[in-house]
DORO-631404 format. One record per residue (C-alpha): residue number from 1; residue in three letters; x, y, z negated. Coordinates in nm, 4 decimals, padded with zeros to 6 digits. Layout:
N
num->NUM residuo->ALA u->X v->Y w->Z
...
// end
This chain:
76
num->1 residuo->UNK u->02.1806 v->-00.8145 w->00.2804
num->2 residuo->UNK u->02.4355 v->-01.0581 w->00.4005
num->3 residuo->UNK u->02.5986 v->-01.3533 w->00.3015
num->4 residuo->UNK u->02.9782 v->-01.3790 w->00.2919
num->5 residuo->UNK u->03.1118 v->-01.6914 w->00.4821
num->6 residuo->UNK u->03.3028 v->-01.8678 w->00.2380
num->7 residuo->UNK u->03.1513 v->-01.8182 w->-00.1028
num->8 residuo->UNK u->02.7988 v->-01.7347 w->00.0176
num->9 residuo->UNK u->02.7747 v->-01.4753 w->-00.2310
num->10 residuo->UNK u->02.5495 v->-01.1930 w->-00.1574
num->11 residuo->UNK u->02.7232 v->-00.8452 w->-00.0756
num->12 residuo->UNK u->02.5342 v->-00.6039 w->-00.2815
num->13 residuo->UNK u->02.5641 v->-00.5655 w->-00.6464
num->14 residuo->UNK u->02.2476 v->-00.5529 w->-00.8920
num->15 residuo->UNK u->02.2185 v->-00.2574 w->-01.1394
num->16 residuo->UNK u->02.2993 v->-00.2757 w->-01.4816
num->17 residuo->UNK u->01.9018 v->-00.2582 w->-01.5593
num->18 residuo->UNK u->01.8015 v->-00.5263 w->-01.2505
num->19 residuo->UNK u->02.0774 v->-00.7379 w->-01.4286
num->20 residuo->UNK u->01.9336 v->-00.7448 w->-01.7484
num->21 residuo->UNK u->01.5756 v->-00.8312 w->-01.5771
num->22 residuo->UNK u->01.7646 v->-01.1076 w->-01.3374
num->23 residuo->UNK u->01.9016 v->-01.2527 w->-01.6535
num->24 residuo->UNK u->01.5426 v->-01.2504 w->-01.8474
num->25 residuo->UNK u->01.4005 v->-01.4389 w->-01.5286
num->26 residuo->UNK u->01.6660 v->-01.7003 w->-01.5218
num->27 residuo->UNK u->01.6946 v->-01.7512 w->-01.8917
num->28 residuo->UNK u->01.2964 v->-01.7880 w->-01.9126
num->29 residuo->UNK u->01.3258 v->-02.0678 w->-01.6081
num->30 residuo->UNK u->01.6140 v->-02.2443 w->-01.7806
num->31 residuo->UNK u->01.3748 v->-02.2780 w->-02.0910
num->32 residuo->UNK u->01.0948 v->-02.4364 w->-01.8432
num->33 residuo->UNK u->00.8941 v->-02.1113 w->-01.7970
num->34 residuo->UNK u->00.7976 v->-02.1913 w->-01.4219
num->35 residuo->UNK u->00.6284 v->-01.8555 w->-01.3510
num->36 residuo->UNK u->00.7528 v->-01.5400 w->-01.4019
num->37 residuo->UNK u->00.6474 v->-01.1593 w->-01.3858
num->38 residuo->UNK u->00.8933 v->-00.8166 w->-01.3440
num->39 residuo->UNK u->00.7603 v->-00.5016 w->-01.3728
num->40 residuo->UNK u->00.9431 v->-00.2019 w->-01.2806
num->41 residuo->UNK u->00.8485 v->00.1073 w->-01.1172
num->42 residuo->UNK u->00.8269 v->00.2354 w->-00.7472
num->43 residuo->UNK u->01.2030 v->00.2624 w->-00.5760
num->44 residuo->UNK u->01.4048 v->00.0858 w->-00.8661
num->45 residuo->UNK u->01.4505 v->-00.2387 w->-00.6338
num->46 residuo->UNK u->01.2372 v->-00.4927 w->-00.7106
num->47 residuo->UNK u->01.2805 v->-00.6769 w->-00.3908
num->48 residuo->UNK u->01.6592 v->-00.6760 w->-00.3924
num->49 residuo->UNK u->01.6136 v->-00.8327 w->-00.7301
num->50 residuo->UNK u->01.3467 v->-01.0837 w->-00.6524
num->51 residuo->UNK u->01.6408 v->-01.2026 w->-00.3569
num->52 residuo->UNK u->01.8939 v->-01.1872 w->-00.5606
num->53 residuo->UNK u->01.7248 v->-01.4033 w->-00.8440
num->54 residuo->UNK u->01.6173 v->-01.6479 w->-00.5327
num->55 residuo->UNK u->01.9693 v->-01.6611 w->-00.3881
num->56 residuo->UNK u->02.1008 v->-01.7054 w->-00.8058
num->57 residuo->UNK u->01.8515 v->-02.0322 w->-00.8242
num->58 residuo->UNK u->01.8540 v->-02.1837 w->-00.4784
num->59 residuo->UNK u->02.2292 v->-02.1538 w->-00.4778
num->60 residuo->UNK u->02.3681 v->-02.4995 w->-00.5596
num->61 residuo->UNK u->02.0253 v->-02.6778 w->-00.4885
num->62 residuo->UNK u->01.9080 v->-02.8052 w->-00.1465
num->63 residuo->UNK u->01.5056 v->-02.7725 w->-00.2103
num->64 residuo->UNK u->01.3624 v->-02.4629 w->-00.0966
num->65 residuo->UNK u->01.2218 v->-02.1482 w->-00.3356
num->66 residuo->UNK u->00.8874 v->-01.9829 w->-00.2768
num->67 residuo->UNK u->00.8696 v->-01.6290 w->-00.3459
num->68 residuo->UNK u->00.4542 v->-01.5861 w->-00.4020
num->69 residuo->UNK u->00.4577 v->-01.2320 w->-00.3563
num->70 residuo->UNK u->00.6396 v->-00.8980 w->-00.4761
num->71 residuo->UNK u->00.3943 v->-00.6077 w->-00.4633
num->72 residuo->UNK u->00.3776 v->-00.2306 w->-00.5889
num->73 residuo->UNK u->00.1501 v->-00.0377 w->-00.7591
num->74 residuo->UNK u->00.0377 v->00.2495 w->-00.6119
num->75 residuo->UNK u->-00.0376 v->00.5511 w->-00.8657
num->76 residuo->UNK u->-00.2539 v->00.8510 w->-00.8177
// end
């Protein structure tokens, strides 16, 4: 993913269902949740949501943003 110059707005577009989940996240840290958990299955984009939820909360705010870990769960 890259950033475009001007607005520094990410060029790839979230999913209608990795909206909704962004939206949960950011809601639930807005409300003072500091930790938060997304589950979705294998090869539904869980990474390109966890950096588009970083980009959406580091955006106007010059401290950095720790991403602890995004990991899958292997069935079978």
């Amino acid at each position: 993913m890259q950033l475009d110059p001007p607005g520094g707005r990410l060029s790839s577009k979230l999913w209608t269902r990795q909206r909704d989940a962004a939206d949960c996240v950011l809601n639930a840290f807005a409300m003072g949740r500091t930790r938060q958990q997304v589950i979705m299955p294998c090869g539904t984009g869980k990474t390109h949501l966890a950096v588009h939820i970083a980009h959406e909360i580091t955006a106007n705010c010059r401290g950095s943003f720790n991403l602890i870990g995004v990991r899958g769960v292997e069935l079978g």
